[in-house]
NUFILUM-136441 format. One record per residue (C-alpha): residue in three letters; x negated, y negated, z. Coordinates in steps of 0.02 Angstrom, whole numbers, plus 50000, padded with zeros to 5 digits. Each point is the difference from the previous one (the first is absolute). Example, Ala and Ser with C-alpha at 12.3 -4.5 7.8 and 13.67 -1.06 7.14 Angstrom:
Ala493855022550390Ser499314982849967
This chain:
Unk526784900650315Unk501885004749979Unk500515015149912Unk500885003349843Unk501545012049974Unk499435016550014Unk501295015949966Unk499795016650067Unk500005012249882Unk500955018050019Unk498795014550023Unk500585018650037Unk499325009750146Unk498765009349872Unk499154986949952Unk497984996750055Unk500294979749968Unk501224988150010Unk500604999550180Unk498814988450094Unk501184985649987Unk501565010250050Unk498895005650167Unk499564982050041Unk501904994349962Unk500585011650120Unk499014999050143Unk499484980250009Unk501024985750045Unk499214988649866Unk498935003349864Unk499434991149837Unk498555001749860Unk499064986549892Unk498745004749856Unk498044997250049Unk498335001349909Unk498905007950017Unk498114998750046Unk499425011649844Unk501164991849878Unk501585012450031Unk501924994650031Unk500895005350150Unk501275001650136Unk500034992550148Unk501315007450117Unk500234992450184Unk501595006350145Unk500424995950160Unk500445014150128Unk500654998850176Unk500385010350128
């Protein structure tokens, strides 16, 4: 499935939420996201990276 545009957002250091997508940015060499369903009838987020050593 490819991957639409995603930004990150800016989130301060106080913050509880917000910073997953900075973390995975920073640390993985590739990384994307695609909307799923899901089994109970809820919308979600899908989000896959690649790491290596």
């Amino acid at each position: 499935m490819a991957a639409t545009s995603r930004q990150l957002g800016a989130s301060s250091s106080s913050e509880e939420t917000g910073r997953g997508l900075h973390l995975v940015h920073a640390y993985a060499d590739d990384w994307g996201w695609f909307q799923v369903n899901g089994v109970h009838g809820g919308d979600g987020t899908y989000v896959w990276c690649e790491l290596n050593p």
